[in-house]
N, CA, C and O atoms as a GROMACS GRO file, in nm:
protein
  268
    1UNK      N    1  14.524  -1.069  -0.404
    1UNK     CA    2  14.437  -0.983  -0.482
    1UNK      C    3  14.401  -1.050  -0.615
    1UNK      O    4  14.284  -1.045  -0.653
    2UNK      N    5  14.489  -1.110  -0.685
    2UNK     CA    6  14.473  -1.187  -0.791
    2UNK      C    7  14.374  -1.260  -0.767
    2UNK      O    8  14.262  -1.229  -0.809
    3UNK      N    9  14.393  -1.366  -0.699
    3UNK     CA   10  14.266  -1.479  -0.634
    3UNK      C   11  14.161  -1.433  -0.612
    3UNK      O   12  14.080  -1.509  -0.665
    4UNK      N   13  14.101  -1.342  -0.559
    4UNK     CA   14  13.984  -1.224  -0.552
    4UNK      C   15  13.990  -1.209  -0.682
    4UNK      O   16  13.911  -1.298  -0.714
    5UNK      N   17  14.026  -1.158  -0.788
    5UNK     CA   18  13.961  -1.102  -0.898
    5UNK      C   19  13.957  -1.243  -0.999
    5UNK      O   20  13.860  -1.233  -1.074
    6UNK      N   21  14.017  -1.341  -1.018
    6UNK     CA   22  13.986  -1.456  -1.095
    6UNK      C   23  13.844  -1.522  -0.984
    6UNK      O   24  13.765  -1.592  -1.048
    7UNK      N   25  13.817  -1.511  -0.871
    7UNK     CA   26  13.694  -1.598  -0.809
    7UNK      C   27  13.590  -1.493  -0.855
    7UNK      O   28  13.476  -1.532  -0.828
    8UNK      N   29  13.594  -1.390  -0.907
    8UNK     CA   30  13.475  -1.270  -0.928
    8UNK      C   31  13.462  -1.298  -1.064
    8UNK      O   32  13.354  -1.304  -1.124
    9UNK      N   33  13.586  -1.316  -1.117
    9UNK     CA   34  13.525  -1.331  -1.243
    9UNK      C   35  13.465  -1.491  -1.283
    9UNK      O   36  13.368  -1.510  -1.357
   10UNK      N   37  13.541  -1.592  -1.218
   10UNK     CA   38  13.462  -1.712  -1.219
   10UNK      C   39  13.364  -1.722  -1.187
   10UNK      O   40  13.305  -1.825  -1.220
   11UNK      N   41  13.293  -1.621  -1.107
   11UNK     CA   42  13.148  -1.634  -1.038
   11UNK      C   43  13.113  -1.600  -1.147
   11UNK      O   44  13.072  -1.688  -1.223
   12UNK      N   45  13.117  -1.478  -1.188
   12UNK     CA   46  13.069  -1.406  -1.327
   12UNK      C   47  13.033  -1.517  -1.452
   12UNK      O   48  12.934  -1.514  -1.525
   13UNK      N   49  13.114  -1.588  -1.454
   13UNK     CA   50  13.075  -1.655  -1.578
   13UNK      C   51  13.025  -1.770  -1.554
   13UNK      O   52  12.990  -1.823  -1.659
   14UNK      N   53  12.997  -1.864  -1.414
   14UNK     CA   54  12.907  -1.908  -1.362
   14UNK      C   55  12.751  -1.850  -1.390
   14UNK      O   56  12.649  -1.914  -1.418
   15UNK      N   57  12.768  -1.726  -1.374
   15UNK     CA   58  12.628  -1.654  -1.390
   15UNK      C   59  12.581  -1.643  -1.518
   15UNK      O   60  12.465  -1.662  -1.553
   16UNK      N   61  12.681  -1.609  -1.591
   16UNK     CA   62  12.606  -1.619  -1.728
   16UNK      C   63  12.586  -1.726  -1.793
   16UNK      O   64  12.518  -1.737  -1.895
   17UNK      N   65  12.650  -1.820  -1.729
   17UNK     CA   66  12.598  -1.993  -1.799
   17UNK      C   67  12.495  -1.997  -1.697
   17UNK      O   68  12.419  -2.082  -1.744
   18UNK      N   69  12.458  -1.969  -1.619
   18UNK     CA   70  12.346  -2.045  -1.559
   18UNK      C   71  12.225  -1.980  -1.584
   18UNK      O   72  12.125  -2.052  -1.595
   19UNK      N   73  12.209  -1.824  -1.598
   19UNK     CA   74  12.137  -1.787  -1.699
   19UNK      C   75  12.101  -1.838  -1.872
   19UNK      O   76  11.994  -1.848  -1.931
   20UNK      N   77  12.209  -1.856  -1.905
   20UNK     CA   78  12.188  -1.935  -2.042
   20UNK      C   79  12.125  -2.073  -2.041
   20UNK      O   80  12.070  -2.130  -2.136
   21UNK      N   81  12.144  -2.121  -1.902
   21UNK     CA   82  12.072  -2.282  -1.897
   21UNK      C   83  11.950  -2.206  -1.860
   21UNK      O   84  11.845  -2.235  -1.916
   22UNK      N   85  11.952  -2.154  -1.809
   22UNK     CA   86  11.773  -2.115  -1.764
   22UNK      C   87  11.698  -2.082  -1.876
   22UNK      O   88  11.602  -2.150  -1.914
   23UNK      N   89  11.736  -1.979  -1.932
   23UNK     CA   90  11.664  -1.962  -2.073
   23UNK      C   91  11.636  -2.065  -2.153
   23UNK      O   92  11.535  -2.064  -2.223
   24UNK      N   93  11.729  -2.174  -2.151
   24UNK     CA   94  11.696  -2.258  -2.260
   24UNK      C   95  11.597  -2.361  -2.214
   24UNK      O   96  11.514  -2.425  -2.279
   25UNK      N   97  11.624  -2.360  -2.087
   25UNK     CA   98  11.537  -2.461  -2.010
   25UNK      C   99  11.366  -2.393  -2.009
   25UNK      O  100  11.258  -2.453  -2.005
   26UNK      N  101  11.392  -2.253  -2.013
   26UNK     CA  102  11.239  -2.188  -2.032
   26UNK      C  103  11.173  -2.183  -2.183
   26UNK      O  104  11.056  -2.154  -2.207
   27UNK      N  105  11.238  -2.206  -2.244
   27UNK     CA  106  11.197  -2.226  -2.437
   27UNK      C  107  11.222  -2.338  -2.466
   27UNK      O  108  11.264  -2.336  -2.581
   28UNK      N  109  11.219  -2.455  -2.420
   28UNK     CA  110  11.173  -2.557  -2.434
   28UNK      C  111  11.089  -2.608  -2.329
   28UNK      O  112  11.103  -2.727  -2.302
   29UNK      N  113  10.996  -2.532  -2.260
   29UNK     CA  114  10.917  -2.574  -2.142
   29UNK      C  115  10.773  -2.518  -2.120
   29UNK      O  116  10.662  -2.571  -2.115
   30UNK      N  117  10.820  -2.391  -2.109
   30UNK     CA  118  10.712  -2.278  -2.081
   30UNK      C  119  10.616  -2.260  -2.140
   30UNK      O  120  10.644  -2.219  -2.253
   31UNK      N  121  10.513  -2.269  -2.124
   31UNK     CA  122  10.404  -2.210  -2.205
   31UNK      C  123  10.457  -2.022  -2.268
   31UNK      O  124  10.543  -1.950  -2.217
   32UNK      N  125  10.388  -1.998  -2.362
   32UNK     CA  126  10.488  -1.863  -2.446
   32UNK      C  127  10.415  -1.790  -2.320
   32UNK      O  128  10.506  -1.710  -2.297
   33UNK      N  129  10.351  -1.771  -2.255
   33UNK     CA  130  10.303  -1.680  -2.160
   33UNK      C  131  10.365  -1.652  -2.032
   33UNK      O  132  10.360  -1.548  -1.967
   34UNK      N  133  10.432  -1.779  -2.004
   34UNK     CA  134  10.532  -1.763  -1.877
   34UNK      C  135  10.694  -1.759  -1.936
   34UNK      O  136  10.785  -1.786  -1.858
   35UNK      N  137  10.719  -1.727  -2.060
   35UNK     CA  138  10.835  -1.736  -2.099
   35UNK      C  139  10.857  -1.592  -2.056
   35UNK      O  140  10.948  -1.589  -1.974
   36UNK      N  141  10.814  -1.488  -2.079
   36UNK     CA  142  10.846  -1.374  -2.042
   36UNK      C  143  10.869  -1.318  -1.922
   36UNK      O  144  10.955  -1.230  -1.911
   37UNK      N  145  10.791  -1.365  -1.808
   37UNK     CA  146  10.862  -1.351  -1.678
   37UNK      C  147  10.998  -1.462  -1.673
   37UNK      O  148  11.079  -1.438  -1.584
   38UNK      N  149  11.026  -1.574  -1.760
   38UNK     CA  150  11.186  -1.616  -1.726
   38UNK      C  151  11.254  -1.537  -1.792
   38UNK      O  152  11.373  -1.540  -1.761
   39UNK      N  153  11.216  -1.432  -1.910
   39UNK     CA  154  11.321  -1.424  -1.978
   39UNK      C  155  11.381  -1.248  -1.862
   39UNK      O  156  11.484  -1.184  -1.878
   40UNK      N  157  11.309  -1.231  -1.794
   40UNK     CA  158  11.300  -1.088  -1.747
   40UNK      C  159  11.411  -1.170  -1.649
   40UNK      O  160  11.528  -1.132  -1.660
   41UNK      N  161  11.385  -1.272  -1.561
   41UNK     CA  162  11.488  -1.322  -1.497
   41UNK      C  163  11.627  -1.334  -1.514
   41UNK      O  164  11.704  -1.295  -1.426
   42UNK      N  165  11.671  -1.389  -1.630
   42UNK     CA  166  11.705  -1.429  -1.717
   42UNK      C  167  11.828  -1.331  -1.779
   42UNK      O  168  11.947  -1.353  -1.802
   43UNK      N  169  11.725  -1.188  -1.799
   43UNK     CA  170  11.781  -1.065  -1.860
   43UNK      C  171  11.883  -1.049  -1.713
   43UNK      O  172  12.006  -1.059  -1.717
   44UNK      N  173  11.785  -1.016  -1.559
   44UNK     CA  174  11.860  -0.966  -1.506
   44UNK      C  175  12.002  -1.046  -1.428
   44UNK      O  176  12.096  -0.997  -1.366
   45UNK      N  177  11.969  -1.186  -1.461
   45UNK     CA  178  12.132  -1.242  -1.449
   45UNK      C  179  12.256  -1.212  -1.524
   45UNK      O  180  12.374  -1.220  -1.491
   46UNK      N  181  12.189  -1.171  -1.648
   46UNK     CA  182  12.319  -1.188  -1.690
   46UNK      C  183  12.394  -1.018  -1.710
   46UNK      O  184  12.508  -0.981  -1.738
   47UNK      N  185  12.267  -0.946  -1.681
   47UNK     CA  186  12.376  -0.764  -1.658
   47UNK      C  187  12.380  -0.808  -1.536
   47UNK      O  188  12.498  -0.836  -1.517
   48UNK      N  189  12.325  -0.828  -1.450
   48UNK     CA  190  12.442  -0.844  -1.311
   48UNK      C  191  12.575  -0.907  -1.366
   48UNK      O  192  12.682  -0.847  -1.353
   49UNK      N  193  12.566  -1.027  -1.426
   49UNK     CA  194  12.710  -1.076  -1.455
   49UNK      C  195  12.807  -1.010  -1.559
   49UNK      O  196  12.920  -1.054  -1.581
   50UNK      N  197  12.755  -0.903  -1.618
   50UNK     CA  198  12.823  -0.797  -1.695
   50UNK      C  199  12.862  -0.707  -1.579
   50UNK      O  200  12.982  -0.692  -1.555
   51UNK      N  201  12.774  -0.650  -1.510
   51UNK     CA  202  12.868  -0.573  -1.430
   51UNK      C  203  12.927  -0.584  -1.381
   51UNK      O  204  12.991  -0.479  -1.371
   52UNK      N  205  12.990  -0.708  -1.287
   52UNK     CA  206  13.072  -0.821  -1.212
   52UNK      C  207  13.180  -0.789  -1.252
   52UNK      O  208  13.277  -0.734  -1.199
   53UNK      N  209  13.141  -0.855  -1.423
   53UNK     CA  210  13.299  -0.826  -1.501
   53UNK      C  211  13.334  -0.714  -1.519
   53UNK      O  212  13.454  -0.692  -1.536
   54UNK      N  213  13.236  -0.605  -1.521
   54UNK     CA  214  13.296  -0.419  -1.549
   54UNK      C  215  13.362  -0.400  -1.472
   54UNK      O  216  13.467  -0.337  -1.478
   55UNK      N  217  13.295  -0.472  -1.348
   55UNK     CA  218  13.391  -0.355  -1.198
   55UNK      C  219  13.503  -0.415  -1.186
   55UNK      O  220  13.598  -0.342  -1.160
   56UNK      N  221  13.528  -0.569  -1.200
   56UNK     CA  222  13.673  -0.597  -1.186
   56UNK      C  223  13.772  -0.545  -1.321
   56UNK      O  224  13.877  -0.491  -1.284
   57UNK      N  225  13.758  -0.553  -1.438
   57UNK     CA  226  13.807  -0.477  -1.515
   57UNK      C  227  13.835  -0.313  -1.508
   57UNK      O  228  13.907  -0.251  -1.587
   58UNK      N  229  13.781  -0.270  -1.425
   58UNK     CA  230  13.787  -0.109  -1.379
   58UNK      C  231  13.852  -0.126  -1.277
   58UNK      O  232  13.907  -0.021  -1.246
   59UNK      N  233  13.882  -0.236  -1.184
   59UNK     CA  234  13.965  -0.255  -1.077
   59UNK      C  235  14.121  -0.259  -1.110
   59UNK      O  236  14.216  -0.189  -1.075
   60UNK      N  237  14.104  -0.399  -1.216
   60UNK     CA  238  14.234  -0.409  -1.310
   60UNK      C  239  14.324  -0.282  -1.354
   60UNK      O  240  14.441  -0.247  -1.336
   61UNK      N  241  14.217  -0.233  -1.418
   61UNK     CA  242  14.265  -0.095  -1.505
   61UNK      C  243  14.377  -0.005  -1.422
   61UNK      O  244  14.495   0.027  -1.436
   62UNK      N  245  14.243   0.022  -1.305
   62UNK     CA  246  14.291   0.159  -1.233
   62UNK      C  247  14.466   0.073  -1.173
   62UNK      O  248  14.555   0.157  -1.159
   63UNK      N  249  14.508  -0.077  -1.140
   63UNK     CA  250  14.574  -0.118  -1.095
   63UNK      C  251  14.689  -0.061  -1.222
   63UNK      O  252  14.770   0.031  -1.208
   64UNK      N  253  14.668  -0.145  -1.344
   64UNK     CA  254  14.750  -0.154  -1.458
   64UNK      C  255  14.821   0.008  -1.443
   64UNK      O  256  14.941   0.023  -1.418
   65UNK      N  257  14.719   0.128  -1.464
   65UNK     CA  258  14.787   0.286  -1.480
   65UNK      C  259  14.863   0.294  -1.305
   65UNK      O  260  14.973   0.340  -1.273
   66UNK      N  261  14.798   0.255  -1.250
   66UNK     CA  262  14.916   0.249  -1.116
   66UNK      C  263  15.073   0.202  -1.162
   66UNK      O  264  15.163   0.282  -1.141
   67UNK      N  265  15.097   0.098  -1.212
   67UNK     CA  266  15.208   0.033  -1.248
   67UNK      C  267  15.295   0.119  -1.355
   67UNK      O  268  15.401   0.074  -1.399
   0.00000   0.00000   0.00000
């Protein structure tokens, strides 16, 4: 179970660096007109990768008050 929740959260923060390379890679590239469809991309990588981390932390939790 451990191993499952450290690979979720490693994905997780995979995601938010690779969102952060994208963005940066789109503001130094983009014309300002196509920056806004990356940044919408962009946005939605990285609340997916917030929620990633919510639900395993709510996983954690509910484990921790078990104990």
């Amino acid at each position: 179970m451990k191993n499952e929740h450290f690979n979720r959260l490693l994905a997780a923060d995979q995601m938010l660096f690779d969102a952060h390379m994208d963005l940066q890679r789109a503001l130094g590239s983009l014309p300002e007109v196509d920056i806004f469809k990356e940044l919408e991309s962009v946005e939605y990588e990285a609340m997916f990768a917030v929620l990633r981390i919510k639900e395993i932390k709510a996983k954690l939790g509910d484990k921790q008050n078990e104990d």
